[in-house]
C-alpha positions in Angstrom: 14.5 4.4 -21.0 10.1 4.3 -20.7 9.2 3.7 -16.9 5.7 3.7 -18.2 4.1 1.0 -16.2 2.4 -2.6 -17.6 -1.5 -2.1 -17.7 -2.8 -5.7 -16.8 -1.3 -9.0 -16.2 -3.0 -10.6 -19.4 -1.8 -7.4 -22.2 1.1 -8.3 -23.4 3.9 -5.3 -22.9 4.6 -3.5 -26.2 8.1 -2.1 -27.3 7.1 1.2 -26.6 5.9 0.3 -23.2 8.8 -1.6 -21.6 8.4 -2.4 -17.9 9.5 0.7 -15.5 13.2 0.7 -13.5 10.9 -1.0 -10.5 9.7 -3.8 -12.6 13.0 -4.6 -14.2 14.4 -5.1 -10.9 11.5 -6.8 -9.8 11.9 -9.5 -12.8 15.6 -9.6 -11.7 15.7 -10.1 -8.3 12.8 -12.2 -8.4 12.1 -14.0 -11.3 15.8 -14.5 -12.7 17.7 -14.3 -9.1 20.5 -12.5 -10.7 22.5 -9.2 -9.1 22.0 -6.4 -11.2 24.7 -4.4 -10.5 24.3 -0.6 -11.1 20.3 -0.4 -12.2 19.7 0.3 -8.9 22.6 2.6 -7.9 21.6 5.2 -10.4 19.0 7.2 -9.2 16.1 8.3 -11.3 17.0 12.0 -11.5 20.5 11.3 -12.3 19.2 9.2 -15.6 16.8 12.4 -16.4 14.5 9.6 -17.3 11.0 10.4 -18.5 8.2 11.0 -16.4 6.7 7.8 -14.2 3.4 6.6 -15.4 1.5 3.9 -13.5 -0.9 2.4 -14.9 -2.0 5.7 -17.0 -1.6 8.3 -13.9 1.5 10.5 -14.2 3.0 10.8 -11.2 4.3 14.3 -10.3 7.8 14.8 -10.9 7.8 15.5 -7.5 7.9 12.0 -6.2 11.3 11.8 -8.1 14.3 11.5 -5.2 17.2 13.2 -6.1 20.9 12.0 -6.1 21.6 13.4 -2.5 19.8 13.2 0.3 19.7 15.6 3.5 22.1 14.1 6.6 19.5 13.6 9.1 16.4 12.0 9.4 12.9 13.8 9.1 15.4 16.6 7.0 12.7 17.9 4.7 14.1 17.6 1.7 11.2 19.6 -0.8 8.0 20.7 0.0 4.8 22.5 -2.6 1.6 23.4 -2.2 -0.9 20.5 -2.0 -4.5 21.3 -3.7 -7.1 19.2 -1.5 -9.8 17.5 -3.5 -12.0 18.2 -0.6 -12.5 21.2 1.1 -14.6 24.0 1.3 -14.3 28.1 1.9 -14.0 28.8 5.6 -16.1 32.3 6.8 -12.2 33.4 7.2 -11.3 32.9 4.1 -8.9 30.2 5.1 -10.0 26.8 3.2 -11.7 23.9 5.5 -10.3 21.9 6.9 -7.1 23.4 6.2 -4.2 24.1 4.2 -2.1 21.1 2.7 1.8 20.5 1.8 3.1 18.0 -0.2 6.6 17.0 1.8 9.5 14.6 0.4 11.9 14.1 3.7 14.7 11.8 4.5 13.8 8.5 6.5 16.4 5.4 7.0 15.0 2.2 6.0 15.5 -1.7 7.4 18.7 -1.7 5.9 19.8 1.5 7.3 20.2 3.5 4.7 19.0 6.6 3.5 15.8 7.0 1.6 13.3 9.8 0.7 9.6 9.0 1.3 6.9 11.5 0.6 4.3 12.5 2.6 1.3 15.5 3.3 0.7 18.5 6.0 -2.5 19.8 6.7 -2.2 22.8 8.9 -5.6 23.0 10.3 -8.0 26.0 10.3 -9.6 24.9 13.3 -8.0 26.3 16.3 -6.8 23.7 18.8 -8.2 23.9 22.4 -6.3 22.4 24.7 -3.6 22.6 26.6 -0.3 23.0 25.3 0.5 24.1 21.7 -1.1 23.0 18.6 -0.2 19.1 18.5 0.6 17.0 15.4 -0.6 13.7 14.6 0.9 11.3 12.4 -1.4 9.4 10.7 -0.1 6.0 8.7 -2.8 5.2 6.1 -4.4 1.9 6.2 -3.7 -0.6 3.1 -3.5 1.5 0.0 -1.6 -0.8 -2.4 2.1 -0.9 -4.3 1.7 1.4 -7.4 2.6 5.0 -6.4 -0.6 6.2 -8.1 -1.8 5.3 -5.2 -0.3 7.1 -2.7 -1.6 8.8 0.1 -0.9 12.4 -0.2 -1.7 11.4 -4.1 -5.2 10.6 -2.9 -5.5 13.7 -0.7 -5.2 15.5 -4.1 -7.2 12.8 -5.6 -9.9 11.1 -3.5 -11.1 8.9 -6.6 -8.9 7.8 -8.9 -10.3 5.7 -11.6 -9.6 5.5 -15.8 -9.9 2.1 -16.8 -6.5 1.1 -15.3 -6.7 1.6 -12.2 -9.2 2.4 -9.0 -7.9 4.4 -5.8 -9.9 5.5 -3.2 -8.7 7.8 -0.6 -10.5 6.5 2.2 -8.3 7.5 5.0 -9.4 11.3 4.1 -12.6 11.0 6.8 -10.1 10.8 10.1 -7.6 13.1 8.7 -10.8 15.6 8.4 -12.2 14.8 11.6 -8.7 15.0 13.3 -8.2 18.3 11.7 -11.3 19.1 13.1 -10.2 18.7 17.0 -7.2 21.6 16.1 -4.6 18.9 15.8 -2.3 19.6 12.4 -1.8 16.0 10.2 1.4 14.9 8.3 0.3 11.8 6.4 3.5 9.4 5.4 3.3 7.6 2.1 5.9 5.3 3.8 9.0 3.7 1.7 8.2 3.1 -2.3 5.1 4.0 -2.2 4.8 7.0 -4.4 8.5 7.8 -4.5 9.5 6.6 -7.8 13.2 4.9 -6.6 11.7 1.5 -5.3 9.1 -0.4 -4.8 6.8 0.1 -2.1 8.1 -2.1 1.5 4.6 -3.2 2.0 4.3 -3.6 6.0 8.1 -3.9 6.6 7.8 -2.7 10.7 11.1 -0.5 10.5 10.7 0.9 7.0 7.1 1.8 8.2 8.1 2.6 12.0 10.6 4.9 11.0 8.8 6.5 7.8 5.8 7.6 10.9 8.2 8.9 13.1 10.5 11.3 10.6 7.4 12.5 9.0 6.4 13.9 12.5 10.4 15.6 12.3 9.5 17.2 9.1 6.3 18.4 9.5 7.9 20.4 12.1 10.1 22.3 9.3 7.4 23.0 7.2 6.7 26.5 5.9 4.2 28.0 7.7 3.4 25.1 9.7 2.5 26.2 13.5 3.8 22.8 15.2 7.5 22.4 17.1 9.4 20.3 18.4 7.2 21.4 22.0 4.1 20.0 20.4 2.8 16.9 21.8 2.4 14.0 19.1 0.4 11.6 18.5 0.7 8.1 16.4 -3.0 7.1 14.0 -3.2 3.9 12.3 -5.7 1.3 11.2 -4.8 -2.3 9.5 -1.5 -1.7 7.7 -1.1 2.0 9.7 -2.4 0.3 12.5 0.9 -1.8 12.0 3.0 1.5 11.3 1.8 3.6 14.3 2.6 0.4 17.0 6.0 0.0 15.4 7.3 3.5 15.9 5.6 3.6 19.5 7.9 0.5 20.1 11.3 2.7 18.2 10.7 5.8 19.0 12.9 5.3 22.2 15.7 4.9 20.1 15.4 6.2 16.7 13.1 9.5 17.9 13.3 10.4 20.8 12.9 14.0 20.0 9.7 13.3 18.9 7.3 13.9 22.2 4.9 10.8 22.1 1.9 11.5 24.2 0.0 8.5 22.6 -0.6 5.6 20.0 -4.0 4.2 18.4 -3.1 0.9 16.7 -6.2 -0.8 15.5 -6.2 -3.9 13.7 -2.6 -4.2 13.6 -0.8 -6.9 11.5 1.8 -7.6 14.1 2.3 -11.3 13.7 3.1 -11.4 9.9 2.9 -15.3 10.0 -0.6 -14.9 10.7 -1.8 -12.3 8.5 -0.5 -14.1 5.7 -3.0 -16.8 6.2 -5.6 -14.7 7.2 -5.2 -12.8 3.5 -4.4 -16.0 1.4 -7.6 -16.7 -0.2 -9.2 -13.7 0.8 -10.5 -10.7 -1.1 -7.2 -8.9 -0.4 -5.1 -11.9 -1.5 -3.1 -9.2 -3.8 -1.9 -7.8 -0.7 0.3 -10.8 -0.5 2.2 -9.9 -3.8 2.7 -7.1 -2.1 4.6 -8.4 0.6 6.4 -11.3 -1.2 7.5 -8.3 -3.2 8.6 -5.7 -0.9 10.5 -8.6 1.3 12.2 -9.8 -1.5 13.4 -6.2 -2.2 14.9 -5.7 1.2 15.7 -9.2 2.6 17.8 -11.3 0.8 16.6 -14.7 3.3 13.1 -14.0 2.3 14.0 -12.9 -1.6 16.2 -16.6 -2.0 13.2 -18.8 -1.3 11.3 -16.3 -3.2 13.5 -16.7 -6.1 13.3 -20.8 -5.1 9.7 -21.4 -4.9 7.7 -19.1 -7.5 6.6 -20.4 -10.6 6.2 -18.4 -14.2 2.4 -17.5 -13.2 3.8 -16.1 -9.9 6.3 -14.4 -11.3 3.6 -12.6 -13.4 1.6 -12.2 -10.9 4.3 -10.4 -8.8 5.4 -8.3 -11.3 1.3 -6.9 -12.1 0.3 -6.5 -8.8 3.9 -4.0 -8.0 1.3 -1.2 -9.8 -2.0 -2.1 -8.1 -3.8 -0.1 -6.2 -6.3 -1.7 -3.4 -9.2 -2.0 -6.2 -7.5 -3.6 -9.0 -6.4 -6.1 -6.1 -9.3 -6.7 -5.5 -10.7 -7.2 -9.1 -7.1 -8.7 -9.8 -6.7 -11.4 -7.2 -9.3 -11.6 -5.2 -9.7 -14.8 -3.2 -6.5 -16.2 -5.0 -5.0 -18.8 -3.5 -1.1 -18.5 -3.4 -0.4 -21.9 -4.3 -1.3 -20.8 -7.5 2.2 -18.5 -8.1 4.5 -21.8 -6.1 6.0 -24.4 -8.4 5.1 -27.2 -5.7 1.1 -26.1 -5.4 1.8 -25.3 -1.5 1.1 -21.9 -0.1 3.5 -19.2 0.2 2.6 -19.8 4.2 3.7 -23.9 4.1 6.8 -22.8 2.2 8.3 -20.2 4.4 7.3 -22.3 7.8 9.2 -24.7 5.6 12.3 -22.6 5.4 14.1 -21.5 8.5 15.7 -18.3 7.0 12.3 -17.5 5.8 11.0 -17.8 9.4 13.5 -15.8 10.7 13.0 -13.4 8.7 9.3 -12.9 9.2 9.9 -13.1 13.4 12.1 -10.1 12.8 9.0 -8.5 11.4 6.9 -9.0 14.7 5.8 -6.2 16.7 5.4 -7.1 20.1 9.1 -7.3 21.2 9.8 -4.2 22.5 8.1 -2.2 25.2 5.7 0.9 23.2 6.4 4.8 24.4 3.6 6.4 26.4 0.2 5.2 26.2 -1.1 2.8 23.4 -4.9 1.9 22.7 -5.0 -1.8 20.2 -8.4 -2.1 18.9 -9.6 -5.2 17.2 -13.0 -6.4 15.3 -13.6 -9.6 17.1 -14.6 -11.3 13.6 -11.9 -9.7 11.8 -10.5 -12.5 9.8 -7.9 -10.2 7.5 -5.9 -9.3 9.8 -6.9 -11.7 12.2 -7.8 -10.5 15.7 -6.3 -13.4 17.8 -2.8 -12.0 16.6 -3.9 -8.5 17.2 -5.2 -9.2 21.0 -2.0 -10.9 21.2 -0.1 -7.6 20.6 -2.4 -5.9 23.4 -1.1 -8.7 25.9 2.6 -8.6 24.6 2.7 -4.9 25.5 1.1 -5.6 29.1 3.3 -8.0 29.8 6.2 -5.4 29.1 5.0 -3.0 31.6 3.4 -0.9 29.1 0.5 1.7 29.5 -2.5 -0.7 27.1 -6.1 0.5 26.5 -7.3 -2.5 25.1 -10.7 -2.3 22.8 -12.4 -5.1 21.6 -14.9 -4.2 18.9 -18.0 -6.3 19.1 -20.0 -7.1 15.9 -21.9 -9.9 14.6 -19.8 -11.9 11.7 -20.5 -10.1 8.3 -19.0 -12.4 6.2 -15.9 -14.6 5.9 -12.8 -13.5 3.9 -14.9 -10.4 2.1 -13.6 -7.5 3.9 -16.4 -6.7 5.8 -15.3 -8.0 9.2 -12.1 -5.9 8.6 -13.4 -2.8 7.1 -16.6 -1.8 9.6 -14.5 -1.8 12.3 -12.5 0.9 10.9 -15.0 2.9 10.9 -17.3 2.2 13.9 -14.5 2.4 15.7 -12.9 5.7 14.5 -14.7 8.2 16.9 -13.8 6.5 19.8 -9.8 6.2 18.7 -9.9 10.2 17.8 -11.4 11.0 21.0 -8.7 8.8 22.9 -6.0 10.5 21.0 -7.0 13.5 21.5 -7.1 13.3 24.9 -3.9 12.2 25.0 -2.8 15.6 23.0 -4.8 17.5 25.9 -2.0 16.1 28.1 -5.1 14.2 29.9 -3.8 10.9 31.6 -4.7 7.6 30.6 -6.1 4.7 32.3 -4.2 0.9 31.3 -6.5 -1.8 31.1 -4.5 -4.6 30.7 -6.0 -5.9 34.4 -9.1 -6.9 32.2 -7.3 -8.8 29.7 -8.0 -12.3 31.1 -11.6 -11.7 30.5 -11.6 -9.7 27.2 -12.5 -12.1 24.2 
């Protein structure tokens, strides 16, 4: 059967171009509501089906799972070489930054069962000079999209993807660099679906996401070649959806990693209050980011999927189905500042409809991040202005923490208002931001203590 991938949502799909295993199960558990039993049992190795293309990018046959997976999380399942498409000839001849590793390991997702995610190394040429042994940190990437041309040990490969069907960007490349520059090795995660051709990608699902982070740092540890152990102190990297990712597994790690030794988390601009972000993105430039929840939800949670199913209309439904192979620029060229009430059959928002729906509530609480008391030292930093993922949630996260006893350096990042719903309040943050988060990490890796400033909360905007 052709997995090739549909191009746009207005081309209509050839024969020879039927819509991929994802997309089929997409349409079925979303726009017909119906079980279909055995499409997704059988794994894609076991059909030997053709190679995955996504919106014309091959995807490696690496990012195939196979039929069996390892026992235990982090369990590295393959590993290759990794070409960077950014480095340079050190004086050593070792390649700067350093050397990369495609990875494929076993994680457990919200369900609680098994799945293989992919992921990147980079063992760092820079020697690490600090205390202790070389640390690791696991970096979530921020918002990347849902086709797995995009992603992020793809775009490590690939910082600029673009041929007429797609555009990818691998933006996340400057703090792996410059945390490779401290001495500190990097595993990236491309966290569940995203890349690995067996599902769709669980767009900012907090245990899929959690977990991914945390048995990436497992299996970086069994990495050939790679100078980090189960000694090395770790540390948790994340802005906007990684933001998310790295203040979800500083909440789990207790219990699902505690081999993993946490010496700190940077969460900036987390999404922790899901009900929020949704109406912070609806109508914005990211609005595609929205398919991509409504889409990764309705994969794993059958609450969410049924009103789903319920509520979205044939233009939805396409919508849905196009935006499962996007990467963060056709979003934006795709949907930008779509309203969702567009893709409902009543005209209300994908917002009014689930506060409308008390399984779809539900179902979003379990999503928050916030309940549980983070490992070790955390740092939250927000854009004041940031109207994506809106900072009143995000400063809300910082104070949820405090009030659990936990160890908060709260930051808020003060700039003027550049624009409403465009990005910009979201996006310069990320990057005026970034030194100051690397530096506090790396502290933190040095074994240096931290100082909580959740005493100043009161008077922080």
């Amino acid at each position: 059967m052709s997995r090739t991938r549909a191009r746009s949502r207005s081309a209509a799909t050839p024969a020879n171009r039927r819509p991929s295993v994802r997309l089929r199960l997409l349409a079925c558990t979303v726009a017909a509501g119906t079980v279909c039993a055995g499409l997704a049992a059988v794994p894609a190795s076991a059909a030997e089906a053709p190679p995955v293309v996504s919106r014309g990018v091959t995807i490696p046959e690496f990012y195939t799972p196979p039929a069996a997976l390892p026992a235990e999380n982090g369990a590295l399942i393959r590993s290759e070489a990794l070409p960077l498409g950014l480095n340079i000839p050190g004086l050593d001849g070792r390649p700067m930054p350093g050397t990369a590793t495609r990875l494929m390991y076993r994680s457990t997702d919200s369900t609680g069962a098994p799945v293989a995610v992919t992921g990147a190394y980079i063992e760092p040429s820079a020697a690490w000079k600090g205390s202790g042994p070389r640390p690791l940190v696991a970096l979530a990437s921020g918002t990347m999209g849902q086709g797995d041309q995009c992603a992020p040990s793809f775009a490590l490969q690939h910082p600029l993807t673009l041929n007429g069907d797609t555009v990818s960007v691998g933006y996340e490349a400057l703090a792996v660099y410059r945390i490779l520059a401290t001495g500190a090795a990097v595993v990236v995660t491309d966290y569940v679906g995203l890349g690995a051709t067996d599902r769709l990608h669980t767009y900012v699902n907090r245990l899929d996401q959690g977990h991914a982070l945390l048995d990436a740092a497992r299996a970086a540890r069994s990495v050939p070649g790679a100078s980090v152990t189960a000694a090395s102190r770790t540390g948790l990297y994340g802005y906007s959806q990684g933001g998310g990712a790295s203040a979800a597994a500083a909440e789990l790690q207790p219990t699902y990693a505690p081999d993993v030794r946490l010496a700190g988390t940077y969460a900036g601009a987390p999404p922790a209050d899901l009900t929020s972000v949704m109406k912070g993105i609806d109508g914005s430039a990211l609005a595609g980011a929205l398919a991509w929840s409504i889409n990764g939800f309705a994969q794993a949670d059958p609450d969410l999927r049924a009103v789903v199913e319920a509520n979205i209309g044939a233009a939805g439904k396409a919508a849905l189905a196009d935006a499962s192979t996007m990467c963060v620029g056709d979003a934006l060229f795709g949907y930008g500042f779509t309203k969702s009430g567009t893709w409902t059959t009543s005209g209300r928002s994908i917002g009014e409809i689930i506060a409308a729906e008390p399984r779809a509530r539900a179902a979003l609480d379990r999503q928050r991040i916030g309940t549980l008391k983070p490992s070790g030292p955390v740092r939250v930093a927000t854009g004041v202005h940031d109207d994506i993922v809106p900072h009143a949630q995000a400063r809300q996260l910082a104070v949820d923490w405090c009030r659990k006893g936990g160890d908060v350096t709260y930051d808020a990042v003060l700039l003027p208002n550049l624009g409403d719903k465009i990005l910009t309040n979201h996006l310069v943050p990320l990057l005026t931001d970034q030194g100051a988060a690397i530096g506090w990490l790396t502290d933190r890796l040095a074994g240096k203590p931290s100082t909580s400033t959740c005493w100043s909360m009161p008077v922080q905007p």
